[in-house]
C-alpha positions, 0 to 999 in steps of 0.5 A, a space after each residue: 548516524 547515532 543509533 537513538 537517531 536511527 530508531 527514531 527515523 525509524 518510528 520507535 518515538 521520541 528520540 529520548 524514548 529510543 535512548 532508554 530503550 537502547 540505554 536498558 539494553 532493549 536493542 541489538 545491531 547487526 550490520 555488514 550483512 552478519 548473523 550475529 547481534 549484539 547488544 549496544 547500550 550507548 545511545 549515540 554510539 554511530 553506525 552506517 545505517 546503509 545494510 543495518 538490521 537491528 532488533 528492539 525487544 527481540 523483534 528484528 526491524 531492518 533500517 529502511 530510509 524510506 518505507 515502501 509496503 504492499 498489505 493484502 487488504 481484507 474486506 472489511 477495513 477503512 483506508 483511514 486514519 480516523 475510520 467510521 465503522 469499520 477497523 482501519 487498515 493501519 492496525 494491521 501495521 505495526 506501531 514503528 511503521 505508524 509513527 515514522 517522522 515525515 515532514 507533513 502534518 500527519 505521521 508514518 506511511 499513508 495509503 497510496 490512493 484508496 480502497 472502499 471497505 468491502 474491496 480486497 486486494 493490492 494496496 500500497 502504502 509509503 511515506 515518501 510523496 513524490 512515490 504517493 504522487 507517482 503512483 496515484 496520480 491519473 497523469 502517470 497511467 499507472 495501470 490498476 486491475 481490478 476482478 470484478 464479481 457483478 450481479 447480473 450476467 456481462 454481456 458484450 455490449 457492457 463491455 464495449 461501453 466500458 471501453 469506449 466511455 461511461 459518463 459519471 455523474 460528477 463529471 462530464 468528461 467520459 471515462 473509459 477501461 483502458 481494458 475489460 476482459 471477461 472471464 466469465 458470465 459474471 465476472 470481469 478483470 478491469 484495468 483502470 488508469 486513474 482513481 475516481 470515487 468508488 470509480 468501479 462500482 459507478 462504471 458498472 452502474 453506469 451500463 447497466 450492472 452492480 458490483 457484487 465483490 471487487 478485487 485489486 490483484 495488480 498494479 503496473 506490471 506487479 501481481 499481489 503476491 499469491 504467498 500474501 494473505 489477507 491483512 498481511 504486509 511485506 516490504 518491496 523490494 527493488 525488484 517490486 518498485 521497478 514493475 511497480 512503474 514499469 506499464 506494459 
């Protein structure tokens, strides 16, 4: 693939910017797995993009062909483009990853589900659909565990109904944890198998409590990395996607 071809996959912009970029010696290659990189000024000069890792104004950006991330989202930010009040979480991005081409009217990695402003935690975000379907539609069962902090004491019997069904106001259908542990007087770790809006909050309202603080710590069989604070991000690894859809 020419590189002006793999800079703009990538999200550097228009193909005519990644030219000059490349043209005004901005970027260096590194490829075969090696140490070294070296300038490259031809724009259409080819190269294997499998294993390529390149640097634009020093800032090394390895080729991904698609783009799978995991960001440690603080309290405090929208999981929107166009956020209302708060600071949107794809600030916390750096621009290639915001303008990568795809296919649907809206461009670079978009959130895989959502989470309210005042949540924290595991939050993935991805430009491949049929990754976005899998891992946020309620047929997969991909499970999702929340720590809750409520604001009055958990007592057994909220916990039973949490796990036989809560009725929402929108839908008649129950809607059930498909686990509740209590850790403590106030605090749960509630695993939910689908996304309804602002589900938690609802299903705790719903017997009898509020939620005070909520927080994503895993999805499928993956745990948000203890080494990833909040408002950092991080590729996944091949490692990562299979614990991502392996369910317990």
């Amino acid at each position: 693939m020419q590189l002006q071809d793999i800079l703009y996959f990538q999200g550097f912009g228009t193909r005519r910017v990644c030219a000059g970029l490349i043209q005004q010696g901005f970027v260096e290659v590194r490829s075969d797995q090696g140490s070294i990189y070296v300038q490259v000024t031809d724009a259409a000069a080819d190269f294997d993009e499998n294993g390529l890792c390149f640097k634009v104004q020093g800032v090394e950006w390895p080729y991904q062909a698609k783009a799978y991330l995991l960001l440690h989202k603080p309290a405090g930010t929208e999981c929107s483009q166009k956020p209302s009040t708060y600071p949107s979480i794809y600030t916390l991005l750096p621009a290639p990853l915001r303008q990568r081409p795809t296919k649907s009217a809206v461009q670079g990695v978009q959130a895989v589900g959502r989470l309210d402003q005042d949540t924290t935690g595991f939050l993935l975000l991805s430009d491949d659909g049929q990754f976005i379907h899998r891992m946020s539609s309620p047929k997969k069962h991909v499970p999702k565990v929340y720590q809750v902090t409520t604001k009055h004491p958990v007592d057994g019997a909220q916990v039973s109904k949490l796990l036989a069904g809560v009725v929402l106001d929108d839908d008649p259908k129950p809607v059930k944890a498909a686990a509740c542990e209590q850790v403590d007087s106030h605090r749960l770790n509630l695993t939910l198998t689908e996304g309804k809006y602002h589900q938690v909050k609802r299903m705790l309202a719903a017997v009898g409590n509020r939620v005070e603080g909520l927080h994503r710590s895993r999805v499928g069989a993956m745990e948000l990395p203890e080494d990833l604070g909040p408002g950092q991000w991080r590729w996944l690894s091949e490692g990562d996607l299979q614990l991502l859809t392996r369910i317990d």
